[in-house]
C-alpha positions in Angstrom: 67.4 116.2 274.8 67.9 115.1 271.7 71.6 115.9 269.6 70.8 117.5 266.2 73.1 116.7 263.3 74.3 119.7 261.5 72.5 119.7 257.9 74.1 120.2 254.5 73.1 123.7 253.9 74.9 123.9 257.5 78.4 123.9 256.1 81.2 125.7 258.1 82.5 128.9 257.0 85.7 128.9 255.5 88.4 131.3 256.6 88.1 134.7 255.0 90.7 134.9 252.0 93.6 136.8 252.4 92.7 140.0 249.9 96.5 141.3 249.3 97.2 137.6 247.9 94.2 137.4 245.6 94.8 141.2 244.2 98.9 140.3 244.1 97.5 136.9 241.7 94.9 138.9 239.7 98.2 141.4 238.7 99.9 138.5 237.8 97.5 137.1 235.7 96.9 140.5 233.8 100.8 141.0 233.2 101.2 137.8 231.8 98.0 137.7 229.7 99.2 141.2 228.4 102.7 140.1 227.6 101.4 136.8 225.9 98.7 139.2 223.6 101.5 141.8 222.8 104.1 138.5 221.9 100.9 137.1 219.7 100.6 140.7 218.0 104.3 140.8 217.1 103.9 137.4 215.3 101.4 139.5 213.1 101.9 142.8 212.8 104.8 145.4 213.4 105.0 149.0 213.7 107.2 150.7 211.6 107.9 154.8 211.8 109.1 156.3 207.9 112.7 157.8 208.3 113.7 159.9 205.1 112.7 160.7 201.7 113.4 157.6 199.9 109.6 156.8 199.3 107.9 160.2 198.9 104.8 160.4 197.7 103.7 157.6 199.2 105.6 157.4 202.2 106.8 160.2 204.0 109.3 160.8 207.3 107.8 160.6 210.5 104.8 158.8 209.3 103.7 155.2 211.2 102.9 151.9 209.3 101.7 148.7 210.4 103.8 145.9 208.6 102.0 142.8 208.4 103.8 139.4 208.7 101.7 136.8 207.9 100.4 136.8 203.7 104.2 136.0 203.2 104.0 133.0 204.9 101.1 131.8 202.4 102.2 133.8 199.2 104.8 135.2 197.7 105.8 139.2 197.8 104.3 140.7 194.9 105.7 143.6 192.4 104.3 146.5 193.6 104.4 145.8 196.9 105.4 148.1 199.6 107.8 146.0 202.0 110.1 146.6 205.0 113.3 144.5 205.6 116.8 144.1 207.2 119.2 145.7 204.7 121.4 143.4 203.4 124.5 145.4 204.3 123.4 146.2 207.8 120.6 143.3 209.2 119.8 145.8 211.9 118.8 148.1 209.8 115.5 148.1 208.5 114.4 149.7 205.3 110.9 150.4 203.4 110.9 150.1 199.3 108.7 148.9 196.8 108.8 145.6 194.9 110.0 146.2 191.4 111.9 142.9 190.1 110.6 139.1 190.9 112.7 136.2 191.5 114.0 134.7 187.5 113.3 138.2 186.1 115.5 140.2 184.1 115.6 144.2 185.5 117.1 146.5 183.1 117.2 150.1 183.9 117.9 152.4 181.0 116.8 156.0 179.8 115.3 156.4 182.8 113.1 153.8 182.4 112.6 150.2 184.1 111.8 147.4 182.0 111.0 143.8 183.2 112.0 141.2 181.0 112.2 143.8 177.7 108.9 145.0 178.8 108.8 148.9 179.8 107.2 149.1 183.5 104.5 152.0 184.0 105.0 153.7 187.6 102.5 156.2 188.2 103.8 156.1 192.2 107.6 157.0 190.7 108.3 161.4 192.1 110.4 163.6 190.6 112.7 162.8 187.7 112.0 158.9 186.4 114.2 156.6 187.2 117.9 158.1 188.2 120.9 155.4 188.2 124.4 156.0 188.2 124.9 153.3 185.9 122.8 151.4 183.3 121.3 148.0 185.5 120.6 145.1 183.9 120.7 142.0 186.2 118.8 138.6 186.1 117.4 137.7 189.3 117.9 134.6 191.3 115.8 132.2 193.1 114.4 134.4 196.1 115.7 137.7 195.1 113.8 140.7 194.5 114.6 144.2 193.0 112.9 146.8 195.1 113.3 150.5 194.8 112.2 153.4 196.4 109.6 156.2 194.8 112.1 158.7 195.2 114.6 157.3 192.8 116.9 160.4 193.6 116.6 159.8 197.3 116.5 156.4 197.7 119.5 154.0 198.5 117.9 150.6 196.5 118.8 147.6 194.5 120.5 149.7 191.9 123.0 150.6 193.9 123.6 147.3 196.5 122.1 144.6 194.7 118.9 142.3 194.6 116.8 141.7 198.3 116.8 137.8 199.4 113.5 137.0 200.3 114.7 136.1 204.0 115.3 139.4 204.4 111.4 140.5 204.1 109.9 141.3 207.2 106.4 142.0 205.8 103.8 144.2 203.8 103.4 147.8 204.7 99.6 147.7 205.2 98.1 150.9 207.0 99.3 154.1 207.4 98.3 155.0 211.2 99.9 158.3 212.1 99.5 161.1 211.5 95.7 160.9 211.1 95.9 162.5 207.9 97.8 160.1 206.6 95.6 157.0 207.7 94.5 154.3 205.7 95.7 151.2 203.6 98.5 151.1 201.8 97.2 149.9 198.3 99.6 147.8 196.1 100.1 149.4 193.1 98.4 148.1 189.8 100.1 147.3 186.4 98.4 147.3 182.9 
């Protein structure tokens, strides 16, 4: 009788895989790909929820915002900007205002009125009474500072009252408006004449 040599096909079986290790590695994988994706999103975007009156119309308490952190890292912030950002007096805090004054600008805040370098600044987005200070402002800004203010000017705790915003201090752009659903959509930069 002739021996017969096994043939490739022929190939032994190999022991059957242990099914708790390869479910145990597949939950391992998905944890970590989740926690790497939701580290990734951070780098780009924030969530932010509204908390007091400060920028009513536009903004109002309880409302969610994504803050995106990247155009800041190409540009710079822009006046009319909505940003949020560690207060200067408390880093852990984190406030929402808009962009009124640019770095080298002069800010002078009379009347009730806002004018940028002797030029009178139209804010449609401004509610309530115009501009409320407890003191004339008139202040030059520095290299990386920005004036910011809220749209509330009688409810809002803002650069007339603690001083220019350094621009390390900026955590990002308000973008979109998530929550509540009537509230969703972009959040536009306003437009000057």
């Amino acid at each position: 009788m002739d021996e017969m040599s096994p043939s490739p096909g022929d190939a032994p079986n190999p022991a059957p895989q242990d099914h708790s290790t390869s479910w145990l590695r597949e939950t391992a994988e998905t944890i970590i790909l989740a926690v790497v994706l939701f580290l990734l999103l951070q780098l780009v975007v924030r969530n932010f929820r509204i908390q007091g009156d400060s920028m009513l119309p536009t903004l109002e308490t309880g409302q969610f915002v994504l803050v995106e952190r990247v155009s800041y890292r190409f540009s710079e912030p822009q006046r009319g900007d909505i940003v949020v950002f560690e207060y200067p007096r408390a880093p852990q805090e984190d406030f929402v205002k808009r962009i009124i004054g640019l770095p080298g600008e002069t800010v002078e805040i009379t009347g009730g009125q806002v004018y940028i370098n002797g030029n009178l600044l139209a804010e449609p987005y401004v509610h309530g009474q115009p501009t409320l200070t407890y003191r004339p402002v008139n202040i030059t800004l520095g290299q990386d500072e920005y004036f910011v203010m809220g749209d509330n000017r009688a409810a809002s705790s803002d650069s007339r009252t603690w001083g220019p915003l350094p621009r390390q201090n900026i955590i990002g752009r308000a973008w979109l408006s998530y929550w509540p659903p009537s509230r969703w959509g972009l959040i536009p930069r306003a437009a000057y004449p």
